[in-house]
C-alpha positions in Angstrom: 25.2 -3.2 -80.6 25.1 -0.3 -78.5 22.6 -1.1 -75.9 21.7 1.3 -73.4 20.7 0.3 -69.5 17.8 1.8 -68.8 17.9 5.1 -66.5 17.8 4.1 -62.4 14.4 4.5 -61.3 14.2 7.2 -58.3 13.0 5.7 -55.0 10.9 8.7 -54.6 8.7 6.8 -57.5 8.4 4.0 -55.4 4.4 3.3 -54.2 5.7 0.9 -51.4 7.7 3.7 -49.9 4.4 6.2 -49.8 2.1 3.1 -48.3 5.0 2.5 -45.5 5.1 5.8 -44.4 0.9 6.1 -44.6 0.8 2.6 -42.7 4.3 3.3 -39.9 1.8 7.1 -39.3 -1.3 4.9 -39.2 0.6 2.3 -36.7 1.8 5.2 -34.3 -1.5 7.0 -34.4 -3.4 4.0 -33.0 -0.6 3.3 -30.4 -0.9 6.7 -29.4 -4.9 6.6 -28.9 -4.3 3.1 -27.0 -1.5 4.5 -24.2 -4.0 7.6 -24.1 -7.4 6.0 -23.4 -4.9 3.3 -20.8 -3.8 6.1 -19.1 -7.4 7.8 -19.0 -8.7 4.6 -17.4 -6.2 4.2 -15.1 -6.4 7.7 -13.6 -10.1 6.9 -13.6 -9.8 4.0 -11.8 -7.8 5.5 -9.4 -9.9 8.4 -8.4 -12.9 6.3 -8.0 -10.8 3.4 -5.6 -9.5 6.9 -3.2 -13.2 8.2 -3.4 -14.7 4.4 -2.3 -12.3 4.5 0.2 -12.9 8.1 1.9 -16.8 7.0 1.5 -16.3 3.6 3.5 -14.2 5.6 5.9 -17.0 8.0 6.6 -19.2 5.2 6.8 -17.4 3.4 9.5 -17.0 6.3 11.3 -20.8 6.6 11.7 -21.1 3.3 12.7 -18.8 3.7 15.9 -20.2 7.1 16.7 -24.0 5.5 16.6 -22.6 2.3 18.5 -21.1 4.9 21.1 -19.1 2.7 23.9 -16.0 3.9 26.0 -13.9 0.9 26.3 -11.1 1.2 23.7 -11.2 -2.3 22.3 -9.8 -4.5 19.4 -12.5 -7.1 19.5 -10.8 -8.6 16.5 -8.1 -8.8 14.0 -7.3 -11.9 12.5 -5.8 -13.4 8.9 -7.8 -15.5 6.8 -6.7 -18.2 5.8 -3.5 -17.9 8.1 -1.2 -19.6 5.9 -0.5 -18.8 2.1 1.4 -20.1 -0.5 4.2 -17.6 -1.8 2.4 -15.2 -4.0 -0.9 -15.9 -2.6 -3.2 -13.3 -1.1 -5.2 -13.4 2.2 -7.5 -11.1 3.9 -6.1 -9.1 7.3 -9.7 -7.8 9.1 -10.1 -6.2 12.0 -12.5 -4.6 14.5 -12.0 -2.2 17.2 -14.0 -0.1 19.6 -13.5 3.7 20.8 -10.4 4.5 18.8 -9.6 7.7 16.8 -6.9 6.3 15.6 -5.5 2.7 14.0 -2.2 2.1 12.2 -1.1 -1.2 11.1 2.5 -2.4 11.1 4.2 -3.2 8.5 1.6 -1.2 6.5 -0.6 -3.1 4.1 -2.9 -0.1 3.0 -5.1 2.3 4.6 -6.0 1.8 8.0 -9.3 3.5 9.8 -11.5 3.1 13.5 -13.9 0.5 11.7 -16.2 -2.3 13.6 -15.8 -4.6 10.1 -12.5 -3.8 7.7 -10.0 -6.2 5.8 -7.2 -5.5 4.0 -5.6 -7.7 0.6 -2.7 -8.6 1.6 0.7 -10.3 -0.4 3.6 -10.8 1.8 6.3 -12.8 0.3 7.5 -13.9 4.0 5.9 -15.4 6.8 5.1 -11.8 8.5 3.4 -10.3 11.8 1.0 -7.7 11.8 0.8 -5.2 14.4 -2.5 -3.2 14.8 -2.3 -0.5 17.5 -5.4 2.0 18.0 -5.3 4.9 19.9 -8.2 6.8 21.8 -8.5 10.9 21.9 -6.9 10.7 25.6 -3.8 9.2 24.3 -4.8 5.1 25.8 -3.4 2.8 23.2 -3.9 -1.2 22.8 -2.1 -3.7 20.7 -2.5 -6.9 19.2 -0.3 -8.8 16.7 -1.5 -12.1 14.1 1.1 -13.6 12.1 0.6 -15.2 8.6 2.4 -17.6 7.2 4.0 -18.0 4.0 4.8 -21.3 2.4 
């Protein structure tokens, strides 16, 4: 008997093969509109924390030019709570009087002449901050807090 295998069937016939491609393009298609819309809201989110933040700047500033006052002062700058556990987060405020200037040291994020700021802060070290402010003749003050890590 002379039987005969039937021919080899061409992959190209193959319906999985069609539906993998259609599903893999499908797949990639919604990854792509996922790391898009991320990225949209990101960059969103980002614009609208730097546009708080020159608003609140603008706001303290009109504070200390309506309370006036020619004493350059830090009346306060203190950590709450003043000890953490590693990877914890406490709040760094202070308040100062007169200044046109404030810079913080090591820098925890943007610093401005305010009568009520705080700062998040992370440190993964016990660490001292340093706020110096700065008056438009050049007079300067300093004070330092330290908080603690555990």
């Amino acid at each position: 008997m002379d039987t005969q295998a039937p021919p080899p069937k061409s992959p190209l016939k193959n319906p999985y093969l069609y539906s993998g491609i259609i599903l893999a393009g499908g797949l990639v298609y919604v990854a792509f509109l996922f790391l898009t819309r991320y990225e949209t809201n990101r960059e969103f989110e980002r614009r609208n924390a730097k546009q708080a933040a020159q608003e609140q700047q603008s706001s303290d500033q009109v504070a200390i030019d309506q309370l006036g006052g020619t004493e350059l002062v830090i009346r306060s700058f203190y950590a709450t709570p003043t000890a953490i556990q590693r990877g914890g987060s406490a709040q760094l405020c202070y308040d100062v009087g007169n200044a046109k200037a404030v810079t913080l040291d090591p820098p925890a994020g943007d610093v401005w002449p305010s009568h009520n700021r705080c700062l998040d802060v992370s440190p993964k070290k016990t660490t001292t901050y340093t706020l110096t402010i700065a008056d438009a003749s050049g007079k300067s003050a300093s004070q330092s807090v330290q908080l603690e890590v555990h």
